[in-house]
C-alpha positions as CSV (number, residue, x, y, z in Angstrom):
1,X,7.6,-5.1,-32.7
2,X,5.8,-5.5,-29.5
3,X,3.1,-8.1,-30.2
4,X,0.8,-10.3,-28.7
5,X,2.9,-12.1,-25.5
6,X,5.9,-10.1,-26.8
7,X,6.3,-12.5,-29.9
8,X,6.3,-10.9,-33.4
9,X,7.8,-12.0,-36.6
10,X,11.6,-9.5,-36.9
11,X,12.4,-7.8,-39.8
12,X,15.5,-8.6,-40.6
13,X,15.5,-6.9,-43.9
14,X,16.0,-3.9,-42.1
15,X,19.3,-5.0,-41.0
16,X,22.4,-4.5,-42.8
17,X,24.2,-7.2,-44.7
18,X,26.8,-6.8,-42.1
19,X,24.2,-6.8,-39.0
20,X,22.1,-9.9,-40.7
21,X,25.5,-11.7,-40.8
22,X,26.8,-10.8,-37.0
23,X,23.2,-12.0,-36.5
24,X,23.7,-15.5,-38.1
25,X,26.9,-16.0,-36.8
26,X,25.6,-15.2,-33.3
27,X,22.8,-17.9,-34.0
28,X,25.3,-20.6,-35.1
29,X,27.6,-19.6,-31.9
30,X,24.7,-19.7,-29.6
31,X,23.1,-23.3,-31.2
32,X,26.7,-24.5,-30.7
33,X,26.9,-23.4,-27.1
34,X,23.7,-25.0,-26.1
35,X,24.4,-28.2,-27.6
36,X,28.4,-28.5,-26.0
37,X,26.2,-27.8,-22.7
38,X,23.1,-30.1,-23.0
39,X,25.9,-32.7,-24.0
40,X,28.0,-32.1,-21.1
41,X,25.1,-32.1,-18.4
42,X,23.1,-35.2,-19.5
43,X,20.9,-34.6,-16.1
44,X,19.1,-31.7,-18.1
45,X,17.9,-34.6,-20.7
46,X,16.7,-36.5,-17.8
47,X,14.6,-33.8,-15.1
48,X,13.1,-32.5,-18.5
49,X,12.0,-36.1,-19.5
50,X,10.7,-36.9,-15.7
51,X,8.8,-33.6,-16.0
52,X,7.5,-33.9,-19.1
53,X,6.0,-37.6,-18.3
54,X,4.9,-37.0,-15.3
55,X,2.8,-33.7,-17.2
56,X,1.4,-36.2,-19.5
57,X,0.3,-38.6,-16.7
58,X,-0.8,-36.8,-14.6
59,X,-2.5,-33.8,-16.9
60,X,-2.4,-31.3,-14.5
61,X,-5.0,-28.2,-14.1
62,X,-2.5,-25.7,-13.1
63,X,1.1,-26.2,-14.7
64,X,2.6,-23.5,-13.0
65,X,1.9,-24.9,-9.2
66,X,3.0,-28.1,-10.7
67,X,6.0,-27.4,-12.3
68,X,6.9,-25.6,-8.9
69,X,6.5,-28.8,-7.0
70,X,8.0,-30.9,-9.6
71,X,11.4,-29.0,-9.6
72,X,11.7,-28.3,-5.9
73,X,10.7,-31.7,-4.7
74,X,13.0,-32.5,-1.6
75,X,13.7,-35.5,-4.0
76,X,14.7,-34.3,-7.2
77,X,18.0,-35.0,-7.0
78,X,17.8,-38.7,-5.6
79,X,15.8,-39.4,-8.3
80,X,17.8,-37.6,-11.4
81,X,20.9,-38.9,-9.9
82,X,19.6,-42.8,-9.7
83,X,18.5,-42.7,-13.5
84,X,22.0,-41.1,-13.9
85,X,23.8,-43.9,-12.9
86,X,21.8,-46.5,-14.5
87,X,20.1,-47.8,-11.2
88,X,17.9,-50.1,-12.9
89,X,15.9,-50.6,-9.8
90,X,14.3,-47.1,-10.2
91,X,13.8,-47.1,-13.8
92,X,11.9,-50.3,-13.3
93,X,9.6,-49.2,-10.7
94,X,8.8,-46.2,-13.2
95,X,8.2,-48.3,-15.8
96,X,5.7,-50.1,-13.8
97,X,3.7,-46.9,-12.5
98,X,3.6,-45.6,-15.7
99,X,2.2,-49.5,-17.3
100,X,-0.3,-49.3,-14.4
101,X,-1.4,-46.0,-15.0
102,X,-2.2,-46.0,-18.5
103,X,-4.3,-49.9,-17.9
104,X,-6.0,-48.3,-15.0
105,X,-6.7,-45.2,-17.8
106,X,-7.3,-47.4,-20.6
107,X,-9.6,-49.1,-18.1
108,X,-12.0,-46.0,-17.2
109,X,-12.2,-45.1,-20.6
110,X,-12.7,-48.8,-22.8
111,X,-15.3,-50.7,-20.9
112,X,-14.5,-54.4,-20.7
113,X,-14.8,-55.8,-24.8
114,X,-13.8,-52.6,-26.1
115,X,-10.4,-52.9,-26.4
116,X,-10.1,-56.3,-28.6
């Protein structure tokens, strides 16, 4: 079973009809747990969103390191709790980094005539 990265396809044929259904019924009790937790903590949907952007933006060398620094910014939670209240102020202002960014990207790679 032990596999490149510890990922290989199971077996489960070698399960018993009983074990194979514990097994699915574990599955459906698990999926259900996650999703009554994700839907109760709606800041999970946002830091994973801010991340996520902000890996795509910025296209960082070494994930890791930036992850780290992402999630333990002293302003992580100012920033999840603003878009959690719907401070419109803040989502603006990302909205207008992120614009800039991706002209000032478009610019550096589409010389002038390029783009029309």
């Amino acid at each position: 079973m032990a596999g490149k990265g510890g990922l290989a396809k199971l077996d489960v044929g070698v399960l018993s009809a009983e074990q194979q259904e514990k097994l699915r019924q574990f599955k459906i009790k698990t999926r259900i747990d996650n999703e009554k937790y994700l839907r109760s903590h709606p800041e999970v949907e946002v830091l994973i969103g801010d991340f996520l952007r902000d890996v795509v933006l910025k296209r960082p060398a070494d994930i890791r390191k930036f992850a780290a620094d992402h999630f333990t910014s002293p302003n992580l939670h100012v920033v999840t709790g603003s878009k959690m209240e719907g401070n419109s102020d803040v989502e603006l202002l990302t909205d207008f980094i992120i614009t800039t960014r991706f002209s000032e990207a478009a610019v550096l790679c589409f010389p002038a005539g390029e783009l029309e």
